[in-house]
C-alpha positions as CSV (number, residue, x, y, z in Angstrom):
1,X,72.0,71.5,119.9
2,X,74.2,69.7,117.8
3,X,77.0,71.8,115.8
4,X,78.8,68.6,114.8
5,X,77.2,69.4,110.4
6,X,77.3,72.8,111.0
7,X,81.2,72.7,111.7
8,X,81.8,70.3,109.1
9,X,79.8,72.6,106.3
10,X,81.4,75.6,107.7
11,X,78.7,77.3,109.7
12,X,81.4,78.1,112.4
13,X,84.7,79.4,111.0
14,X,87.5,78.1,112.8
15,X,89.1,79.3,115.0
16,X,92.8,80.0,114.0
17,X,90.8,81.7,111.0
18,X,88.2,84.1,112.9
19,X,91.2,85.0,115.3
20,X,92.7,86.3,112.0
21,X,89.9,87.7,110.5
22,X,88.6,90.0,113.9
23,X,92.7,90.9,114.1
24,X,92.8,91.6,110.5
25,X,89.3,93.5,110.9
26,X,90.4,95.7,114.1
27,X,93.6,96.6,112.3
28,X,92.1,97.6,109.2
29,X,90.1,99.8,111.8
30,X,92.6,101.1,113.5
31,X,94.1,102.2,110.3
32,X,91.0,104.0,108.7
33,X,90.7,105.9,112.1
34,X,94.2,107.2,111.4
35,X,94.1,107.7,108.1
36,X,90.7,109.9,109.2
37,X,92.5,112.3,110.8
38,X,95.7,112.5,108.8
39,X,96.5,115.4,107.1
40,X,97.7,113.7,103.7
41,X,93.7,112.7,103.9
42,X,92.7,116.3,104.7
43,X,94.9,117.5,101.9
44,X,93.4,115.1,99.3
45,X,90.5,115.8,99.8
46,X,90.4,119.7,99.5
47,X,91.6,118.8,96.1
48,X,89.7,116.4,94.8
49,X,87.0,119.1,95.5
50,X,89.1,121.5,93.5
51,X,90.7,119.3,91.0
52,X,87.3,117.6,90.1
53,X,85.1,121.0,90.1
54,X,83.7,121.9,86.3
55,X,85.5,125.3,86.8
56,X,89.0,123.7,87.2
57,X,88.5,121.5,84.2
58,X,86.6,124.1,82.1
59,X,90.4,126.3,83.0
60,X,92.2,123.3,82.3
61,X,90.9,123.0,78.6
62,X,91.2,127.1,78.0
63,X,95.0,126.6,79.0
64,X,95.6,123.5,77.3
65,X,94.2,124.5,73.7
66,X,94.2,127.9,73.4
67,X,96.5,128.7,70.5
68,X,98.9,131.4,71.1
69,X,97.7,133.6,68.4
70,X,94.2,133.7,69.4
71,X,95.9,135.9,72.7
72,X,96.0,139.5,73.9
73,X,99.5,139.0,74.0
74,X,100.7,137.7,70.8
75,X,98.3,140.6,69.3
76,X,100.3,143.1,71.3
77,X,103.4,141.3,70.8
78,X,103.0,141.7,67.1
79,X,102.0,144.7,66.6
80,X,104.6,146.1,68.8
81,X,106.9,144.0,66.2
82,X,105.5,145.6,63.1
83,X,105.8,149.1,64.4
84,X,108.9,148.2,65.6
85,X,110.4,147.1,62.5
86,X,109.1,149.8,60.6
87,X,111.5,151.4,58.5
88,X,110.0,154.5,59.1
89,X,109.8,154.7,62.4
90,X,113.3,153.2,62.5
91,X,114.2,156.6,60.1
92,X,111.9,159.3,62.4
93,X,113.9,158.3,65.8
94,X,117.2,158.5,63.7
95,X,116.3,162.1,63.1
96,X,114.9,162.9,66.4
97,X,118.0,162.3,67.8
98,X,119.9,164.0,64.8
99,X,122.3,166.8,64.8
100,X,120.3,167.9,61.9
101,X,117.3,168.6,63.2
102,X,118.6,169.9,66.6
103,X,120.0,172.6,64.4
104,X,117.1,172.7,62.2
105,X,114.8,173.6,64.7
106,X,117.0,176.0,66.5
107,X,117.3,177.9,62.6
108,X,114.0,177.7,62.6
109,X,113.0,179.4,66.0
110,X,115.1,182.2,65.0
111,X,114.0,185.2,62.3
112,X,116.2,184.5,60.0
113,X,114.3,181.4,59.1
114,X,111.9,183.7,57.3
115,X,114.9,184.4,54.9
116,X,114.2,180.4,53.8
117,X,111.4,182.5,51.2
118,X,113.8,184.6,50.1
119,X,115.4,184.0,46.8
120,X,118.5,185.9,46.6
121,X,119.6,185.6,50.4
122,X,119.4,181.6,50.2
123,X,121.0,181.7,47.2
124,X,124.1,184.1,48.5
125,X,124.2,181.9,51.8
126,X,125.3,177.9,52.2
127,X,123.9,178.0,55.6
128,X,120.5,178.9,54.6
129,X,121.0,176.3,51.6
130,X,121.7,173.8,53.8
131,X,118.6,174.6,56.3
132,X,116.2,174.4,52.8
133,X,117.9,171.2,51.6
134,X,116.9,169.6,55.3
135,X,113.6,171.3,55.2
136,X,112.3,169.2,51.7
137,X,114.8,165.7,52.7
138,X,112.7,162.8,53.1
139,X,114.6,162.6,56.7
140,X,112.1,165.8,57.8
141,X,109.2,164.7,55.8
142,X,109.0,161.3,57.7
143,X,109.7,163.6,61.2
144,X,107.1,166.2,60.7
145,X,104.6,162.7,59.5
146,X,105.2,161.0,62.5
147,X,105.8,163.4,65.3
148,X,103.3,163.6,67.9
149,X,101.5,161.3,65.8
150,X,98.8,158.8,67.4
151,X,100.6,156.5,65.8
152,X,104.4,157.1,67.4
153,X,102.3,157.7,70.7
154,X,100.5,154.3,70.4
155,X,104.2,153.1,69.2
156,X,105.7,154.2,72.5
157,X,102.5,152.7,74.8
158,X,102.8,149.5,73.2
159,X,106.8,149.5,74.0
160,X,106.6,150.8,77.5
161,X,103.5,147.3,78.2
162,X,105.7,145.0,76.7
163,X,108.8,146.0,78.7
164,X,106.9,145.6,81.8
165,X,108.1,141.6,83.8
166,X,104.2,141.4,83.6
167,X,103.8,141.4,80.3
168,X,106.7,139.5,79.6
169,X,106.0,136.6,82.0
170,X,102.3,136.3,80.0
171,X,103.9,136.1,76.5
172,X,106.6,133.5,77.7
173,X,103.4,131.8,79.4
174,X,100.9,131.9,76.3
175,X,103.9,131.6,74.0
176,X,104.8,127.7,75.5
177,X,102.9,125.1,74.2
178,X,103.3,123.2,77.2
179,X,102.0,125.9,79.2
180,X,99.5,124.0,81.4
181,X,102.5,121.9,83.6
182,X,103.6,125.8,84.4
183,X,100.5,126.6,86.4
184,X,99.7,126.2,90.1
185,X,97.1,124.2,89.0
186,X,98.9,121.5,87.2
187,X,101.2,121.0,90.2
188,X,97.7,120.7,92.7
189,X,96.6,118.4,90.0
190,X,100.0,116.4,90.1
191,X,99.7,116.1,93.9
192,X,96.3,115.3,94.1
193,X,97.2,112.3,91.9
194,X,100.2,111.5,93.6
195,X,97.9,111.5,97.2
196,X,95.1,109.6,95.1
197,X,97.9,106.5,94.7
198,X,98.9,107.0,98.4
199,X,98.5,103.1,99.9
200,X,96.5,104.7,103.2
201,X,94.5,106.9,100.7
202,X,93.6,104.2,98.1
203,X,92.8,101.9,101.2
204,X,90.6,104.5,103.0
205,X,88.8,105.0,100.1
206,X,88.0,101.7,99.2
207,X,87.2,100.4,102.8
208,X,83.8,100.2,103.7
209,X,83.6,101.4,107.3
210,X,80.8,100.1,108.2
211,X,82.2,97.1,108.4
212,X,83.7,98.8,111.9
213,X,80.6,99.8,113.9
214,X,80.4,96.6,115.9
215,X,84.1,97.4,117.1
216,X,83.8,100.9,117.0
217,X,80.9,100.2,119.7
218,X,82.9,98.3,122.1
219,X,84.9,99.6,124.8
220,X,87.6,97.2,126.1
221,X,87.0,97.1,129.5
222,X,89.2,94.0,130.9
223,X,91.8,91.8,129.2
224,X,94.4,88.9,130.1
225,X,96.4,87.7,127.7
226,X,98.8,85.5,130.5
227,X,101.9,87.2,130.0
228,X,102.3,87.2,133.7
229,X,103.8,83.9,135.6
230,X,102.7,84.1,139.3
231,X,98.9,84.3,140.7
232,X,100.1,87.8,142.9
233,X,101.2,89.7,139.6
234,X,97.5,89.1,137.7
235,X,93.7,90.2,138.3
236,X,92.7,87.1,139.6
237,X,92.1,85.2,143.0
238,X,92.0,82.0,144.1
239,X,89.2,80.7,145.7
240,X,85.6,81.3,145.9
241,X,84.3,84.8,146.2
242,X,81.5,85.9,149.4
243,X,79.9,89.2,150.2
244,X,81.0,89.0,153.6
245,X,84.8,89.2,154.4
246,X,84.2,86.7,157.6
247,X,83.6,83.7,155.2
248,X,86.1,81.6,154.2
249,X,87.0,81.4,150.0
250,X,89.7,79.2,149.8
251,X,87.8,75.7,150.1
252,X,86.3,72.7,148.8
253,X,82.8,71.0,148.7
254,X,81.9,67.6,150.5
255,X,80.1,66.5,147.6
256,X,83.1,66.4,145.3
257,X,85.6,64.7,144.5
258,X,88.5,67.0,144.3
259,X,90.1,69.5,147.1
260,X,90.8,73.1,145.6
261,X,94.5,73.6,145.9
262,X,94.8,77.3,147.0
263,X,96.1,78.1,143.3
264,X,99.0,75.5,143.6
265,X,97.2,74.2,140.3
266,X,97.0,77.3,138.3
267,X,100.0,78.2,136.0
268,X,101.0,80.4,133.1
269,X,103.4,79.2,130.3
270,X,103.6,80.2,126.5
271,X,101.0,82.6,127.3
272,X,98.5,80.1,128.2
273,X,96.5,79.7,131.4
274,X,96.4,76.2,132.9
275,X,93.7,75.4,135.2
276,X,95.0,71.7,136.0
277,X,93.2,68.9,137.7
278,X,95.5,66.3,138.8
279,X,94.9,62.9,140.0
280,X,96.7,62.7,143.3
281,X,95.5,62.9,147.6
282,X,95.1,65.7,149.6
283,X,93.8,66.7,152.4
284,X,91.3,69.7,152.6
285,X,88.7,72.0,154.2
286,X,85.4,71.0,152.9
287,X,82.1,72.9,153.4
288,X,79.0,70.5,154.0
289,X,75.6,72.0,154.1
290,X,74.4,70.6,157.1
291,X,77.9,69.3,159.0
292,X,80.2,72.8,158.2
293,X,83.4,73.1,157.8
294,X,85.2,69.6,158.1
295,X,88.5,67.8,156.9
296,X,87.8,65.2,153.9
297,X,90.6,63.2,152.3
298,X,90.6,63.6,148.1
299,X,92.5,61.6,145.3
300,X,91.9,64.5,143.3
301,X,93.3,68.6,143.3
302,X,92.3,71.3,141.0
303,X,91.5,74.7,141.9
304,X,89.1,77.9,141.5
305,X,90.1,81.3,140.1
306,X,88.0,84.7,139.8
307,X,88.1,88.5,139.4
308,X,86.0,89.5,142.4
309,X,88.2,91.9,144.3
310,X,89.4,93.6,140.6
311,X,87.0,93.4,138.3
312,X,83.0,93.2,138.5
313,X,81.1,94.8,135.5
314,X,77.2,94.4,134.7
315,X,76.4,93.8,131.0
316,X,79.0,93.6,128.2
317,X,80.5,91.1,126.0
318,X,82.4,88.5,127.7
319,X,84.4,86.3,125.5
320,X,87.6,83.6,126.2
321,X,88.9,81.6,124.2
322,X,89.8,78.0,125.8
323,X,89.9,74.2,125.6
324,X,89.7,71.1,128.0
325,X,90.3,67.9,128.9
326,X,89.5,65.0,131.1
327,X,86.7,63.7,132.8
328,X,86.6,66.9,134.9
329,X,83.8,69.4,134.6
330,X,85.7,72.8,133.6
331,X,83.8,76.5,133.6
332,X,84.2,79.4,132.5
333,X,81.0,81.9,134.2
334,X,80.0,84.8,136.0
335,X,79.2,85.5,139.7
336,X,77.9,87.9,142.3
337,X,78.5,88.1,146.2
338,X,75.9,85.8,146.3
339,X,75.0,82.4,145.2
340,X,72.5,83.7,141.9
341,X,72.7,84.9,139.5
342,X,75.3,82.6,137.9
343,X,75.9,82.7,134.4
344,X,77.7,80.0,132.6
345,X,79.6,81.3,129.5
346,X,81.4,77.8,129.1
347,X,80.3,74.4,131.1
348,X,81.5,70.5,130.0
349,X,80.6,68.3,132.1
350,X,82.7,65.9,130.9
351,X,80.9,64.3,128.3
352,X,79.2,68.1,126.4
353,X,79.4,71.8,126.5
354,X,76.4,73.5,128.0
355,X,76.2,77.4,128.6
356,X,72.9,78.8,130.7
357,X,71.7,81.2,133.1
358,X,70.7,80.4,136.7
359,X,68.8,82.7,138.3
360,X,66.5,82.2,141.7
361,X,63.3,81.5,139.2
362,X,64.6,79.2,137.2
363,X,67.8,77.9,135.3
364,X,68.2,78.5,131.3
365,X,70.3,76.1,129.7
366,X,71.2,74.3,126.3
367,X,73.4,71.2,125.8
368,X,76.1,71.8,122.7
369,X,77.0,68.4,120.5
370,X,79.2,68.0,118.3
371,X,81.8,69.8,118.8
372,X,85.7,68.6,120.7
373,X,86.2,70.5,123.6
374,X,90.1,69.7,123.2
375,X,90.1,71.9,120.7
376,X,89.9,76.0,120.6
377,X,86.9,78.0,120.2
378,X,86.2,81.4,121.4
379,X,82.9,81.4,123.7
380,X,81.1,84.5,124.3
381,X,78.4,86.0,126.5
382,X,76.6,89.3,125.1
383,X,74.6,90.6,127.8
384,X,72.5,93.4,127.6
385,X,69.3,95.0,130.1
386,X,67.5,92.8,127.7
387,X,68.8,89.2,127.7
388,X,71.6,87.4,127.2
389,X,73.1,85.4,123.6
390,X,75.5,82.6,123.9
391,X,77.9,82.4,120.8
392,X,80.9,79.9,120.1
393,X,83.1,81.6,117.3
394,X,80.6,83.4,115.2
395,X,77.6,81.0,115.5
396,X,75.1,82.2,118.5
397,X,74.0,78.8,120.2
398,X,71.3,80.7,122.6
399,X,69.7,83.1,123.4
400,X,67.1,84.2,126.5
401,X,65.7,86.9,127.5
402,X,64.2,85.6,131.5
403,X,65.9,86.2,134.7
404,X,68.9,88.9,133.3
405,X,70.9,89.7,135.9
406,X,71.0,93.6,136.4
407,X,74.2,93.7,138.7
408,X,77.6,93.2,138.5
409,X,79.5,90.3,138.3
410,X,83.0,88.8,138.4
411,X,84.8,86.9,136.1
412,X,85.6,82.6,136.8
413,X,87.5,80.0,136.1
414,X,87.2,76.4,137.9
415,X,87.5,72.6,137.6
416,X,85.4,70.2,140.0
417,X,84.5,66.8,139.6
418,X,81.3,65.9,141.2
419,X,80.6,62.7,143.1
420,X,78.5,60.7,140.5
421,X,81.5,60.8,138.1
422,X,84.3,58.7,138.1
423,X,87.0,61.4,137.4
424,X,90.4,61.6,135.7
425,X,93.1,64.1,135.5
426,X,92.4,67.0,133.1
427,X,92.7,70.6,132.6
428,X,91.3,73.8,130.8
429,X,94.1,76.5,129.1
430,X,93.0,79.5,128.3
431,X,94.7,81.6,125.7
432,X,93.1,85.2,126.3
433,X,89.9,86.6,128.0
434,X,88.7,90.0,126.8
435,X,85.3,92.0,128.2
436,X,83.7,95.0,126.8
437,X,81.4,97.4,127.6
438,X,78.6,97.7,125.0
């Protein structure tokens, strides 16, 4: 497979740029989840139910254009006015409260108001003149109209409502024209706007999460991001990995040409692992298949680094993201305490990138043109009961679905040169490595 046009016409995005967009993505996630649970998002939501409902618009319309005059209380309020104003009225409490009638009616509850008829005795007394003059004044006319009248009664129920804070607070209301930014609702209104321009509210609302479910499905289950400096402080091991505790790790083959160094080649700087192969001799422990354990002399060192005593996971998504150089073959891949299944996420062989899947049947594999393995790309294994898909950045490369491995497997890193190539001093950096659990 050759990715060499499909890089150039922007089938793979780059690195740098994918980096940003899955950082830009998981933050945007991140901050949907919060806003989720935030009250402010709780809040504005209870009111856009409220705010938007046809019964808090319909009260909305009633309070903004109702006239004043078409209310209870303006009614009320005049007519309490009118009565009030009434020079009549104004005239019959005058009286009631009068000195005049006071003695009026006292006259008159005793028997010498019947002397009122009689013609001669008013006219030999003032007193009696001055009872009969009170008796036909207008003042008494307009007392004996109104008292205990409906109308004084309705008079003084109309005075006694509109005295009461009640009454008064719903005439001020009705009476203001701008009544509407008085009411509880205008100020739930007002917030619900003020939340509605909220940047975590307008950004919730016009995110689209399910843009999210692929990272909302993912677990991180391992990650190294090389912010440590010495091989003792991390996850890893040098060395191969065996089942048995009696065999020996730390060693090299006979049928290459460079002696693992016992993780004298592995460093850390700038948070970037270097897995160096260098061109210089050593002497090592070599395993040969039929001879053992022997001594060998190399011109080359490099070294072999893996997860097995910290961290062994079956399916996931495996992903690093890492370059190399030289004539060297550099790996990145998967083992178990045995020799299969071996997965490579990440193989060059010097001259291309292959990834595969060897397994005691048989051995999956593609070759990858086109691309500079010098320069960054994020490789990834998705492995599922299923099969397993290859991917570099966001293009899947291949995909298989014989001989998936249904145990769990350790993480690798190694360099080797093998005896038909010539060799050269090279190395593979590694920026991060991240698994998941799907």
């Amino acid at each position: 497979m050759n990715l060499f046009w499909k890089k150039l016409f922007g089938k793979i995005t780059p690195t740098a740029k994918l980096e940003k967009n899955e950082a830009d993505l998981v933050k945007a996630m991140h901050r949907y989840e919060e806003v989720e649970k935030s009250v402010e998002l709780a809040e504005y939501k209870k009111l856009f139910h409220i705010v938007k409902s046809a019964e808090f618009q319909k009260n909305k319309k009633i309070l903004q254009n109702r006239k004043y005059k078409d209310t209870e209380e303006f009614r009320v309020s005049k007519k309490y006015k009118k009565l009030h104003t009434s020079a009549s009225i104004q005239l019959y409490y005058k009286v009631l409260n009068s000195e005049e009638l006071k003695q009026y009616l006292d006259f008159k509850a005793t028997p010498e108001y019947e002397s009122l008829g009689d013609k001669k005795k008013l006219k030999a007394s003032e007193h009696l003149k001055k009872m009969k003059a009170f008796e036909k004044s207008n003042a008494f006319k307009v007392y004996s109209r109104f008292h205990e009248s409906y109308i004084i009664k309705d008079y003084e129920e109309i005075k006694t409502k509109v005295s009461t804070p009640e009454f008064v607070k719903a005439n001020e209301f009705w009476a203001n024209n701008n009544r509407w930014h008085s009411t509880p609702e205008f100020a739930k209104q007002e917030r619900f706007y003020e939340l509605a321009k909220n940047p975590d509210i307008e950004f919730f609302e016009n995110e689209k999460p399910e843009r999210f479910e692929k990272y909302r499905s993912m677990k991180l289950t391992f990650s190294d991001e090389f912010d440590w400096n010495t091989l003792d402080k991390s996850h890893w091991n040098f060395g191969f990995h065996y089942k048995s505790p009696d065999l020996i790790g730390d060693h090299s083959f006979a049928n290459e040409k460079q002696a693992n160094n016992s993780g004298k080649n592995i460093s850390v700087e700038d948070g970037i692992l270097k897995l160096a192969t260098k061109h210089e001799k050593a002497t090592a422990r070599a395993w040969h298949p039929r001879r053992g354990f022997m001594e060998k002399e190399y011109h080359f060192t490099s070294d072999v680094l893996q997860t097995a005593d910290t961290f062994n996971q079956k399916y996931g998504i495996i992903r690093a993201k890492l370059r190399c150089t030289g004539k060297v073959q550099h790996a990145f891949w998967l083992g178990s305490d045995g020799k299969l299944p071996h997965i490579n996420i990440f193989h060059f062989d010097g001259k291309k990138i292959s990834v595969g899947n060897a397994n005691i049947n048989l051995f999956d594999s593609v070759k990858i043109g086109g691309l500079n393995p010098s320069e960054y790309f994020i490789y990834t294994l998705i492995w599922n009961k299923k099969e397993l898909i290859w991917m570099i950045n966001d293009l899947e490369v291949y995909r298989t679905s014989s001989n998936v491995p249904n145990e769990e497997m350790f993480l690798s890193f190694n360099s080797f040169i093998s005896e038909r190539q010539r060799g050269s001093a090279g190395s593979i950096e590694v920026d991060w490595v991240r698994v998941y659990a799907n």
